[in-house]
PDB file of N, CA, C and O in Angstrom:
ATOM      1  N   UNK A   1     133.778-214.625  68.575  1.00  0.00           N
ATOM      2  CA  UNK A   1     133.710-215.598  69.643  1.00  0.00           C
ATOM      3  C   UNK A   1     133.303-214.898  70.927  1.00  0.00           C
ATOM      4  O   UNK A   1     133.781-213.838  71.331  1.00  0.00           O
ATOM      5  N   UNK A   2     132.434-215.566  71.474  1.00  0.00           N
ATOM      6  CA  UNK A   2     131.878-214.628  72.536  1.00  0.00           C
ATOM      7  C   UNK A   2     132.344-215.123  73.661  1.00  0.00           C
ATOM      8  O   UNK A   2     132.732-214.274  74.464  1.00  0.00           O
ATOM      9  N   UNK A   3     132.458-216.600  74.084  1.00  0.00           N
ATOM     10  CA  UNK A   3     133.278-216.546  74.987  1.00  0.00           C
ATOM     11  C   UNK A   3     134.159-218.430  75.061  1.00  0.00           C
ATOM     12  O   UNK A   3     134.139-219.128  74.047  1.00  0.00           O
ATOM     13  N   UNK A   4     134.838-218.948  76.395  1.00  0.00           N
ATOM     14  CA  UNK A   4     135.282-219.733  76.394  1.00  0.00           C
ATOM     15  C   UNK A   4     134.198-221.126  75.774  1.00  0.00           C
ATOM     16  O   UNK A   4     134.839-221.710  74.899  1.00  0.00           O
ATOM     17  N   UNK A   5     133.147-221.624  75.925  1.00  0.00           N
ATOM     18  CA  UNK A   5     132.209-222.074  75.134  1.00  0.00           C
ATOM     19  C   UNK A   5     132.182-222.159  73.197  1.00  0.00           C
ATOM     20  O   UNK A   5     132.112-223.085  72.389  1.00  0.00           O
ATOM     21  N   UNK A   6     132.253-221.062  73.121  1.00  0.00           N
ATOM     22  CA  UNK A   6     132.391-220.588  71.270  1.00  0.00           C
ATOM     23  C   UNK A   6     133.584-220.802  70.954  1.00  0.00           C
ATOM     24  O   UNK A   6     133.691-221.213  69.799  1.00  0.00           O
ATOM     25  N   UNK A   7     134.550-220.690  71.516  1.00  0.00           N
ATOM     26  CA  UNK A   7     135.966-220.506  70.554  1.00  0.00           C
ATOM     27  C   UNK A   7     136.752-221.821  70.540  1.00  0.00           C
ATOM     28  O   UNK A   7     136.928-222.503  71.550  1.00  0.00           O
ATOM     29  N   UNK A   8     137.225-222.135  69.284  1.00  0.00           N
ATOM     30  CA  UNK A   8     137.768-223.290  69.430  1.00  0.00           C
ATOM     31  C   UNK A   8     139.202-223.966  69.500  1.00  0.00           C
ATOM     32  O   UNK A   8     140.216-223.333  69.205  1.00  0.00           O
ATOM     33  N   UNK A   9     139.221-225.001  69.819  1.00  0.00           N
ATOM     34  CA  UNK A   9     140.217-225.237  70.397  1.00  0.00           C
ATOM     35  C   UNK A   9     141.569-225.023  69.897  1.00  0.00           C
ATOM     36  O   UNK A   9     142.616-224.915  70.536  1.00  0.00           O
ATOM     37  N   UNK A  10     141.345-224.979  68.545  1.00  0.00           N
ATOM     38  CA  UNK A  10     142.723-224.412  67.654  1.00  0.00           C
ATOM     39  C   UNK A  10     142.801-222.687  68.332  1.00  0.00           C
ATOM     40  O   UNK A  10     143.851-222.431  68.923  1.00  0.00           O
ATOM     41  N   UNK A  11     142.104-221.938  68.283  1.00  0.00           N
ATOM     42  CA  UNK A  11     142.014-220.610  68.806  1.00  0.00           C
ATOM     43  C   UNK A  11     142.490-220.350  70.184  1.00  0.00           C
ATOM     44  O   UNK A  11     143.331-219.509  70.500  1.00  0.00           O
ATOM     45  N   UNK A  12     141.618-221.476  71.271  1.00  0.00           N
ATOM     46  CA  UNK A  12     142.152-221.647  72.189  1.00  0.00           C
ATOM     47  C   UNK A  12     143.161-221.435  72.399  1.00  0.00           C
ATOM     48  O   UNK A  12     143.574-220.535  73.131  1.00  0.00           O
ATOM     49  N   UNK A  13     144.032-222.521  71.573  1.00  0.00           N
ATOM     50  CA  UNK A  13     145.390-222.341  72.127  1.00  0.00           C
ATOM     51  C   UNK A  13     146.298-221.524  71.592  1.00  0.00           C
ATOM     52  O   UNK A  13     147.469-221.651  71.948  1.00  0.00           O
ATOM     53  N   UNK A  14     145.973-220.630  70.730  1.00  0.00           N
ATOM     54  CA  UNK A  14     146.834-219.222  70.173  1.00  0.00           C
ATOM     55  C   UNK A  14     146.306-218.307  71.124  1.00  0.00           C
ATOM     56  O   UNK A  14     146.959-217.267  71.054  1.00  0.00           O
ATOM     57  N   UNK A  15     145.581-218.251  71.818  1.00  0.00           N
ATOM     58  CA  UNK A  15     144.960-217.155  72.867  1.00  0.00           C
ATOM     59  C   UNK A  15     146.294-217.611  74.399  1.00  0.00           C
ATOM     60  O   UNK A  15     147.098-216.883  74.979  1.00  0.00           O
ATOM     61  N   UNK A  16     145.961-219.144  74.580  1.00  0.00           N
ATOM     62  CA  UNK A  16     146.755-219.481  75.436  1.00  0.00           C
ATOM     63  C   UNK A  16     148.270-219.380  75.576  1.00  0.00           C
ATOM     64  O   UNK A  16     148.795-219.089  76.650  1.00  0.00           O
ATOM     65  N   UNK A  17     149.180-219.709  74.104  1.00  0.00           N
ATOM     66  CA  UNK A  17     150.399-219.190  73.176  1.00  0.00           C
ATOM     67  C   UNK A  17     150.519-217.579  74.012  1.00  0.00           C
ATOM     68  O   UNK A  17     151.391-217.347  74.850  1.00  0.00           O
ATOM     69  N   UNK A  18     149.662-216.762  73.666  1.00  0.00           N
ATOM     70  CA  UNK A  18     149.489-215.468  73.969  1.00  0.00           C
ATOM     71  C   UNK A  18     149.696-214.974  75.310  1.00  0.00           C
ATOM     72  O   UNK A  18     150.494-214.070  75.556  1.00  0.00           O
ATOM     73  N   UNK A  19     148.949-215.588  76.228  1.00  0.00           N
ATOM     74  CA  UNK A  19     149.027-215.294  77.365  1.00  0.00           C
ATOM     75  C   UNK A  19     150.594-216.129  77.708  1.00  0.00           C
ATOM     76  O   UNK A  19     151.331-215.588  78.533  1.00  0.00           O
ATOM     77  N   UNK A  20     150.883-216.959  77.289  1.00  0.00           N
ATOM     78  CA  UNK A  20     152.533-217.483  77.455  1.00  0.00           C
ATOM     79  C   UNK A  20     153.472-216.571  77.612  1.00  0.00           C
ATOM     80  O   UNK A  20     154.187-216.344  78.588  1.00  0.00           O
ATOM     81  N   UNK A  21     153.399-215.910  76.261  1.00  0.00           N
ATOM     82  CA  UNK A  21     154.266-214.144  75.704  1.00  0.00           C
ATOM     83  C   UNK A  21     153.794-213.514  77.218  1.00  0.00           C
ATOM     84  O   UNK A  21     154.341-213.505  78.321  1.00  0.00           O
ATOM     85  N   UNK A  22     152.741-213.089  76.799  1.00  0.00           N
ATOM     86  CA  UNK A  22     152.762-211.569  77.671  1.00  0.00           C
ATOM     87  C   UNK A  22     152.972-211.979  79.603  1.00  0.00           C
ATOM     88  O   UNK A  22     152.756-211.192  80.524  1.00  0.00           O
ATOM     89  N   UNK A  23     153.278-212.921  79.677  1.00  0.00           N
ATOM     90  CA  UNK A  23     153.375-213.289  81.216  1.00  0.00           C
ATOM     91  C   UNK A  23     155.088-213.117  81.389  1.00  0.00           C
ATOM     92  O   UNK A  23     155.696-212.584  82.317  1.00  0.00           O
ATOM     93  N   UNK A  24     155.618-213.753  80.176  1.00  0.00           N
ATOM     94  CA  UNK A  24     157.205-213.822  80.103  1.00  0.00           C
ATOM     95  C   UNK A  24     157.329-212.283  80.040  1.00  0.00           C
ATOM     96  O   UNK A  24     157.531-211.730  81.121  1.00  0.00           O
ATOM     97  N   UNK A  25     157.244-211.565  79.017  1.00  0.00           N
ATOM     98  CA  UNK A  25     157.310-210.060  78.951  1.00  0.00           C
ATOM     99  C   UNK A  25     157.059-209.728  80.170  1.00  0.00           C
ATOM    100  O   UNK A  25     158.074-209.528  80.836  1.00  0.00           O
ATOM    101  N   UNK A  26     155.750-209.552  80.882  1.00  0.00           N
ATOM    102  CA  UNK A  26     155.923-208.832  82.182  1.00  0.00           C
ATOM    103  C   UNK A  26     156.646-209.391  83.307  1.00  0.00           C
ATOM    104  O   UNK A  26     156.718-208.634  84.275  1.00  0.00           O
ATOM    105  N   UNK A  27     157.217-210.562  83.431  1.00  0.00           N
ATOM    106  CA  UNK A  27     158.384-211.042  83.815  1.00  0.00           C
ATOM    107  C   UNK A  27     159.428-210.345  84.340  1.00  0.00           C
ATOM    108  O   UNK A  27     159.656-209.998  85.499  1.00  0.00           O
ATOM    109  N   UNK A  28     160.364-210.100  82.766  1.00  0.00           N
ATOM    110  CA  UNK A  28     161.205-209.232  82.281  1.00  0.00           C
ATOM    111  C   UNK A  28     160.897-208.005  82.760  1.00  0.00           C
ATOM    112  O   UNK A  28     161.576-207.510  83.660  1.00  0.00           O
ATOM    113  N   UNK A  29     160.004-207.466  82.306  1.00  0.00           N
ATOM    114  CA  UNK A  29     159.745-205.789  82.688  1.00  0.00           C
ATOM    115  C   UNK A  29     159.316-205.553  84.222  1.00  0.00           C
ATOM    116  O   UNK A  29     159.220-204.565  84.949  1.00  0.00           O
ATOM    117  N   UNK A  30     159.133-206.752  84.345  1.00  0.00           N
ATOM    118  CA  UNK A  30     158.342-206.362  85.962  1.00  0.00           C
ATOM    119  C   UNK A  30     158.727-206.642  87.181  1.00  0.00           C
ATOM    120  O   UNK A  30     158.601-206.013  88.231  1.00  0.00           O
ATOM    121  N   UNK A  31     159.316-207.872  86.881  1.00  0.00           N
ATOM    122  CA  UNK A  31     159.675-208.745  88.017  1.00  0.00           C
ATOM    123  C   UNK A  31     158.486-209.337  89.042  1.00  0.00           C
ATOM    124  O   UNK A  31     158.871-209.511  90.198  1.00  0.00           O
ATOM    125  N   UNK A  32     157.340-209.607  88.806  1.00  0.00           N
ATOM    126  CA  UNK A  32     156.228-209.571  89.628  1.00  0.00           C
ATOM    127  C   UNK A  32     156.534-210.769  90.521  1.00  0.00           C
ATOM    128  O   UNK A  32     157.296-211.621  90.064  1.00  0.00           O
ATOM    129  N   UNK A  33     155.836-210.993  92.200  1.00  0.00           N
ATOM    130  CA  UNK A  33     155.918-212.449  92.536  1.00  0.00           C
ATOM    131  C   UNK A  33     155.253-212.903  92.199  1.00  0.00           C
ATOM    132  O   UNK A  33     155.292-213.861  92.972  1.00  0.00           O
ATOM    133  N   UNK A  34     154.202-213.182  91.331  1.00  0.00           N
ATOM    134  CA  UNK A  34     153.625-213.468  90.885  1.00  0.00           C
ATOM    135  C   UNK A  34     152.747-212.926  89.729  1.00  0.00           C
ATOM    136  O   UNK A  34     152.898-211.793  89.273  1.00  0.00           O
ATOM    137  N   UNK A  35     151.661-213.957  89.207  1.00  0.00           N
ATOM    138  CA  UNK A  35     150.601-213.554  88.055  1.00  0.00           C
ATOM    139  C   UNK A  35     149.540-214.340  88.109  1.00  0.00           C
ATOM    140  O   UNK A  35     149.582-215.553  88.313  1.00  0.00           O
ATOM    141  N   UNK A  36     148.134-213.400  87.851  1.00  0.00           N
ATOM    142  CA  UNK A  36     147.063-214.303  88.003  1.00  0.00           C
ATOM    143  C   UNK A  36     146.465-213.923  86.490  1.00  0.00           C
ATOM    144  O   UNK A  36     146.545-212.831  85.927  1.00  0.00           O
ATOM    145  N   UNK A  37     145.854-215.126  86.008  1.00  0.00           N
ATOM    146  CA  UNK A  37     145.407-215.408  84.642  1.00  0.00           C
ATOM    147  C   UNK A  37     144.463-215.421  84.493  1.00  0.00           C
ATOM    148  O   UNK A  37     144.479-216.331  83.664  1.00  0.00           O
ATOM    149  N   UNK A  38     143.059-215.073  84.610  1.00  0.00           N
ATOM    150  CA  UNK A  38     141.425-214.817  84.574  1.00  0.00           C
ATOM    151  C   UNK A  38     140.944-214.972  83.037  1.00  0.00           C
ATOM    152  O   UNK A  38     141.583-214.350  82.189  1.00  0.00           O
ATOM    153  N   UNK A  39     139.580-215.968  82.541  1.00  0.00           N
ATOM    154  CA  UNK A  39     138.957-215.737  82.303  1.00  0.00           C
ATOM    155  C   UNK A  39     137.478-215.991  82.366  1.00  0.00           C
ATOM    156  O   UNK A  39     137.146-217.118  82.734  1.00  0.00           O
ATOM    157  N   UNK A  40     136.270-214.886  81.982  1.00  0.00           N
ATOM    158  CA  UNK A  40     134.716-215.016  82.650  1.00  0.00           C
ATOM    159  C   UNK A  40     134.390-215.533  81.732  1.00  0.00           C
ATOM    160  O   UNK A  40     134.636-215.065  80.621  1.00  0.00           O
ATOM    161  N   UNK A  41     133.880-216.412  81.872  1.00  0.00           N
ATOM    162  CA  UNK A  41     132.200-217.062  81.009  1.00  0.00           C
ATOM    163  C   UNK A  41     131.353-217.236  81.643  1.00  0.00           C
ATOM    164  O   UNK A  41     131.182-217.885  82.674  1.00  0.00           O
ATOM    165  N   UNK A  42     130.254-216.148  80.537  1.00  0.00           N
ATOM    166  CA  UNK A  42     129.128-216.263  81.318  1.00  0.00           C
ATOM    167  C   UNK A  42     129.058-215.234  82.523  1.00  0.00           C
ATOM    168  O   UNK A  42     129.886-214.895  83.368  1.00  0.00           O
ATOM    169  N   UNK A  43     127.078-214.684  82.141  1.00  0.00           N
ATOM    170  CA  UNK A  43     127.358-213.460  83.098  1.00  0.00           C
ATOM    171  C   UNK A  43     127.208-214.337  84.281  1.00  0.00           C
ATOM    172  O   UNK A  43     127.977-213.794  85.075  1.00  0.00           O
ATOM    173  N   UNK A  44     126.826-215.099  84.737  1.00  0.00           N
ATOM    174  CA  UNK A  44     127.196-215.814  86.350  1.00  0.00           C
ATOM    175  C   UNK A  44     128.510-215.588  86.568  1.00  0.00           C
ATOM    176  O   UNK A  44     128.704-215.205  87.722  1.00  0.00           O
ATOM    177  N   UNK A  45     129.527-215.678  85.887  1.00  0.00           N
ATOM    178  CA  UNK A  45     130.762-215.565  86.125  1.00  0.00           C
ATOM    179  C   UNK A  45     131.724-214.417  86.567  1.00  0.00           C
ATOM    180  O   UNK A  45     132.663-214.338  87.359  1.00  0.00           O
ATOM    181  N   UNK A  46     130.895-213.302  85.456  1.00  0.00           N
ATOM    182  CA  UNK A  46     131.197-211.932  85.881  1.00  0.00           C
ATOM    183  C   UNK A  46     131.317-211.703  84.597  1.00  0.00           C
ATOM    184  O   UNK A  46     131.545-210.494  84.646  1.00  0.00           O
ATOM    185  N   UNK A  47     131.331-211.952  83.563  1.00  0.00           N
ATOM    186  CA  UNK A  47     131.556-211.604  81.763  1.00  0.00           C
ATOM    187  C   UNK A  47     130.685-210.493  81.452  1.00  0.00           C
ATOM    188  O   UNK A  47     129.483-210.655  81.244  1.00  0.00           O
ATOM    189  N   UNK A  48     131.376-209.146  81.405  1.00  0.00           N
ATOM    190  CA  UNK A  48     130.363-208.209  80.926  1.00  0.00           C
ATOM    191  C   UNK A  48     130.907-207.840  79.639  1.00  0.00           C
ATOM    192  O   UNK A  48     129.939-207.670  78.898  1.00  0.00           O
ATOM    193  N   UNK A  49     131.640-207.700  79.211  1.00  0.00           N
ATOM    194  CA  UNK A  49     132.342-208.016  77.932  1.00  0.00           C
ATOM    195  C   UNK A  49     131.995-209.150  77.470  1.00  0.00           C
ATOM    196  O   UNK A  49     132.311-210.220  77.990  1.00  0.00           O
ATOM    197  N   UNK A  50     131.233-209.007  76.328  1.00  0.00           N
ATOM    198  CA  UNK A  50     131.108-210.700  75.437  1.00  0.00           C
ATOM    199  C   UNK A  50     131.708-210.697  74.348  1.00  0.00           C
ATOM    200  O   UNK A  50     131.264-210.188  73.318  1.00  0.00           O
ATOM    201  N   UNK A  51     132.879-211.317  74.473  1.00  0.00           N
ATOM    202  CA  UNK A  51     133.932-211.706  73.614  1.00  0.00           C
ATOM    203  C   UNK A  51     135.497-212.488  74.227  1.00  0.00           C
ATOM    204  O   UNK A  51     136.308-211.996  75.013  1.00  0.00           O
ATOM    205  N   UNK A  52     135.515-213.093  73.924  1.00  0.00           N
ATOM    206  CA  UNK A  52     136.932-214.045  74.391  1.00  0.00           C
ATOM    207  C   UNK A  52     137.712-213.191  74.904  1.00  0.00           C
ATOM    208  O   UNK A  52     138.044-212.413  74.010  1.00  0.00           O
ATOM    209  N   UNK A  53     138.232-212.893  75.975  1.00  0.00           N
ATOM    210  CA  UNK A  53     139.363-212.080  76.371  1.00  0.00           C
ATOM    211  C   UNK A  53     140.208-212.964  77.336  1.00  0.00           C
ATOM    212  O   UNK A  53     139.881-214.133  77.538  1.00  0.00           O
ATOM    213  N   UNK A  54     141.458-212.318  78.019  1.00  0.00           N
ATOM    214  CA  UNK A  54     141.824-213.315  79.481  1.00  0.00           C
ATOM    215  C   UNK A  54     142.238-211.785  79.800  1.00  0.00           C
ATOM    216  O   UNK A  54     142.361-210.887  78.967  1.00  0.00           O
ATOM    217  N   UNK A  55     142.509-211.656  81.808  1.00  0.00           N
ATOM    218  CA  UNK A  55     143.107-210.987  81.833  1.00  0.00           C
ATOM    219  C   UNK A  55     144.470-211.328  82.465  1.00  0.00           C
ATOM    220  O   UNK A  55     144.462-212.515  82.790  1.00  0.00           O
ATOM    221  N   UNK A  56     145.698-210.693  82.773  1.00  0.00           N
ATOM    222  CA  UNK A  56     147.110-210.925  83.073  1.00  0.00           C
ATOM    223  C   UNK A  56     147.222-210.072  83.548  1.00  0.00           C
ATOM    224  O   UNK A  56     147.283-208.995  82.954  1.00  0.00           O
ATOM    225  N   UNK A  57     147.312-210.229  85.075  1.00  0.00           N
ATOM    226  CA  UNK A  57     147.478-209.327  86.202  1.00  0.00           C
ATOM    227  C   UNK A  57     148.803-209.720  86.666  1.00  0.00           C
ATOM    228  O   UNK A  57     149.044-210.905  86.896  1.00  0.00           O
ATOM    229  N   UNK A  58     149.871-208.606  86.852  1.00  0.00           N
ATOM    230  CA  UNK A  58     150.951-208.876  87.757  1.00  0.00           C
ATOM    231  C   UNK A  58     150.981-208.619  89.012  1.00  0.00           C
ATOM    232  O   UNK A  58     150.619-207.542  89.488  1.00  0.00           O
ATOM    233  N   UNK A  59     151.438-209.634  89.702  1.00  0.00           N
ATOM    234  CA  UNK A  59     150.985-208.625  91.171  1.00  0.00           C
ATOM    235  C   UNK A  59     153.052-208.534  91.687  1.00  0.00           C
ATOM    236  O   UNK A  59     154.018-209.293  91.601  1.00  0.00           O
ATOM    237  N   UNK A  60     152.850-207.492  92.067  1.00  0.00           N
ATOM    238  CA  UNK A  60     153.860-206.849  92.626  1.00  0.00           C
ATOM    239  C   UNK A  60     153.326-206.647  94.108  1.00  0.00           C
ATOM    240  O   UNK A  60     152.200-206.421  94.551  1.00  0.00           O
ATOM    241  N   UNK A  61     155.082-206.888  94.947  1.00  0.00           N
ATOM    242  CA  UNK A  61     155.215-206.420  96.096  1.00  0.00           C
ATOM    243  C   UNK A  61     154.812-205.552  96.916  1.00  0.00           C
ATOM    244  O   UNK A  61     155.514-204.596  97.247  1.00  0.00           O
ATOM    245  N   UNK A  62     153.272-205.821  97.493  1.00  0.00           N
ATOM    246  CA  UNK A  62     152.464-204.943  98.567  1.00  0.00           C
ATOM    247  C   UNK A  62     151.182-204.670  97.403  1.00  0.00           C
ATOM    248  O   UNK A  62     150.306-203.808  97.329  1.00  0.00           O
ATOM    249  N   UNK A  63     151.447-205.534  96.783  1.00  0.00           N
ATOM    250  CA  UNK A  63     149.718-205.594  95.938  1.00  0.00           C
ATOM    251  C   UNK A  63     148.606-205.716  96.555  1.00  0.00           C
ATOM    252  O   UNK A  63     148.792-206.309  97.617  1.00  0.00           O
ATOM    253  N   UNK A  64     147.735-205.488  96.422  1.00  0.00           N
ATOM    254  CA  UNK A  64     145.978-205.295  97.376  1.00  0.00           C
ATOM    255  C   UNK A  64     145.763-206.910  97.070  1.00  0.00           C
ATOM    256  O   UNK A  64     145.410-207.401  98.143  1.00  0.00           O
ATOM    257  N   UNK A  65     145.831-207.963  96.029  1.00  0.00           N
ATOM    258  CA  UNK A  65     145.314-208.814  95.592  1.00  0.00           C
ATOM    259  C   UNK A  65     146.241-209.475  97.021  1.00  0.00           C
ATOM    260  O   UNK A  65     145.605-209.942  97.966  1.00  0.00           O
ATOM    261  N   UNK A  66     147.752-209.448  97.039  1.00  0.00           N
ATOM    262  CA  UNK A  66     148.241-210.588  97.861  1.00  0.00           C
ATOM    263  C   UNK A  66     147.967-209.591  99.362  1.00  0.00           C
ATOM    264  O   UNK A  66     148.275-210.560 100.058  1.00  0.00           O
ATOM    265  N   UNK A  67     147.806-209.025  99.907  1.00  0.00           N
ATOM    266  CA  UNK A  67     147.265-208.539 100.896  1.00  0.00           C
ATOM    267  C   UNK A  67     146.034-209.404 101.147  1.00  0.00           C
ATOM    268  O   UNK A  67     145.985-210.206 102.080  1.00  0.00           O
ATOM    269  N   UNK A  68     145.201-209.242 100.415  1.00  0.00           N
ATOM    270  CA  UNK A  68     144.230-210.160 100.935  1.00  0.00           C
ATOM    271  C   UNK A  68     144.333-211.481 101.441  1.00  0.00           C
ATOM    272  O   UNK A  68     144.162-212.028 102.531  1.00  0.00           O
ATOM    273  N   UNK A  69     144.659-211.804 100.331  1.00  0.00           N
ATOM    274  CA  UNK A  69     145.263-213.347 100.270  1.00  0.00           C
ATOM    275  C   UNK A  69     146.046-213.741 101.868  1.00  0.00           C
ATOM    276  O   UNK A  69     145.553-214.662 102.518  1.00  0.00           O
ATOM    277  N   UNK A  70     146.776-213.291 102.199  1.00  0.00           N
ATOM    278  CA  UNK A  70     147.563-213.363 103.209  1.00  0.00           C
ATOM    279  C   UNK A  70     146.488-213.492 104.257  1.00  0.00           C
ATOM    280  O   UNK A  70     146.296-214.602 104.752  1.00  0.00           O
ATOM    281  N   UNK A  71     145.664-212.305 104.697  1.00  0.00           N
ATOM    282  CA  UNK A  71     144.860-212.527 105.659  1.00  0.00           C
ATOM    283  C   UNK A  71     143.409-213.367 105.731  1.00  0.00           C
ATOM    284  O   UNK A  71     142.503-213.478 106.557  1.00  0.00           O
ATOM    285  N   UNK A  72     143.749-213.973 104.193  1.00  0.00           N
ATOM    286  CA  UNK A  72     142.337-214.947 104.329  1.00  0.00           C
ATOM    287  C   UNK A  72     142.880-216.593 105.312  1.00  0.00           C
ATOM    288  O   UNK A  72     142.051-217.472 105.549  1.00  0.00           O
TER     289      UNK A  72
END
């Protein structure tokens, strides 16, 4: 499956199942204020990897991601 387009919706949602887990896990292990959930389709998008992926970013306290954020 190359990307959100190709994969189907039964798959979909064991990918989505997935990202469920590993958000709770880094939860637990992390305590993050948050989490951001990404995925690219399509190189307009930024997909340089062609294949279904997501990514699961934790952001922790004095993260560059919420730094920004703040001053936008």
């Amino acid at each position: 499956m190359r990307d959100v387009w190709e994969i189907s919706e039964v798959s979909h949602g064991k990918v989505a199942d997935m990202v469920h887990r590993v958000t709770a896990l880094l939860k637990t292990a992390l305590a993050p204020e948050g989490v951001n959930v990404k995925h690219n389709t399509g190189e307009a998008a930024g997909q340089d990897v062609f294949h279904i992926h997501v990514h699961v970013v934790p952001l922790l306290p004095g993260h560059a991601i919420r730094a920004v954020l703040e001053t936008a």
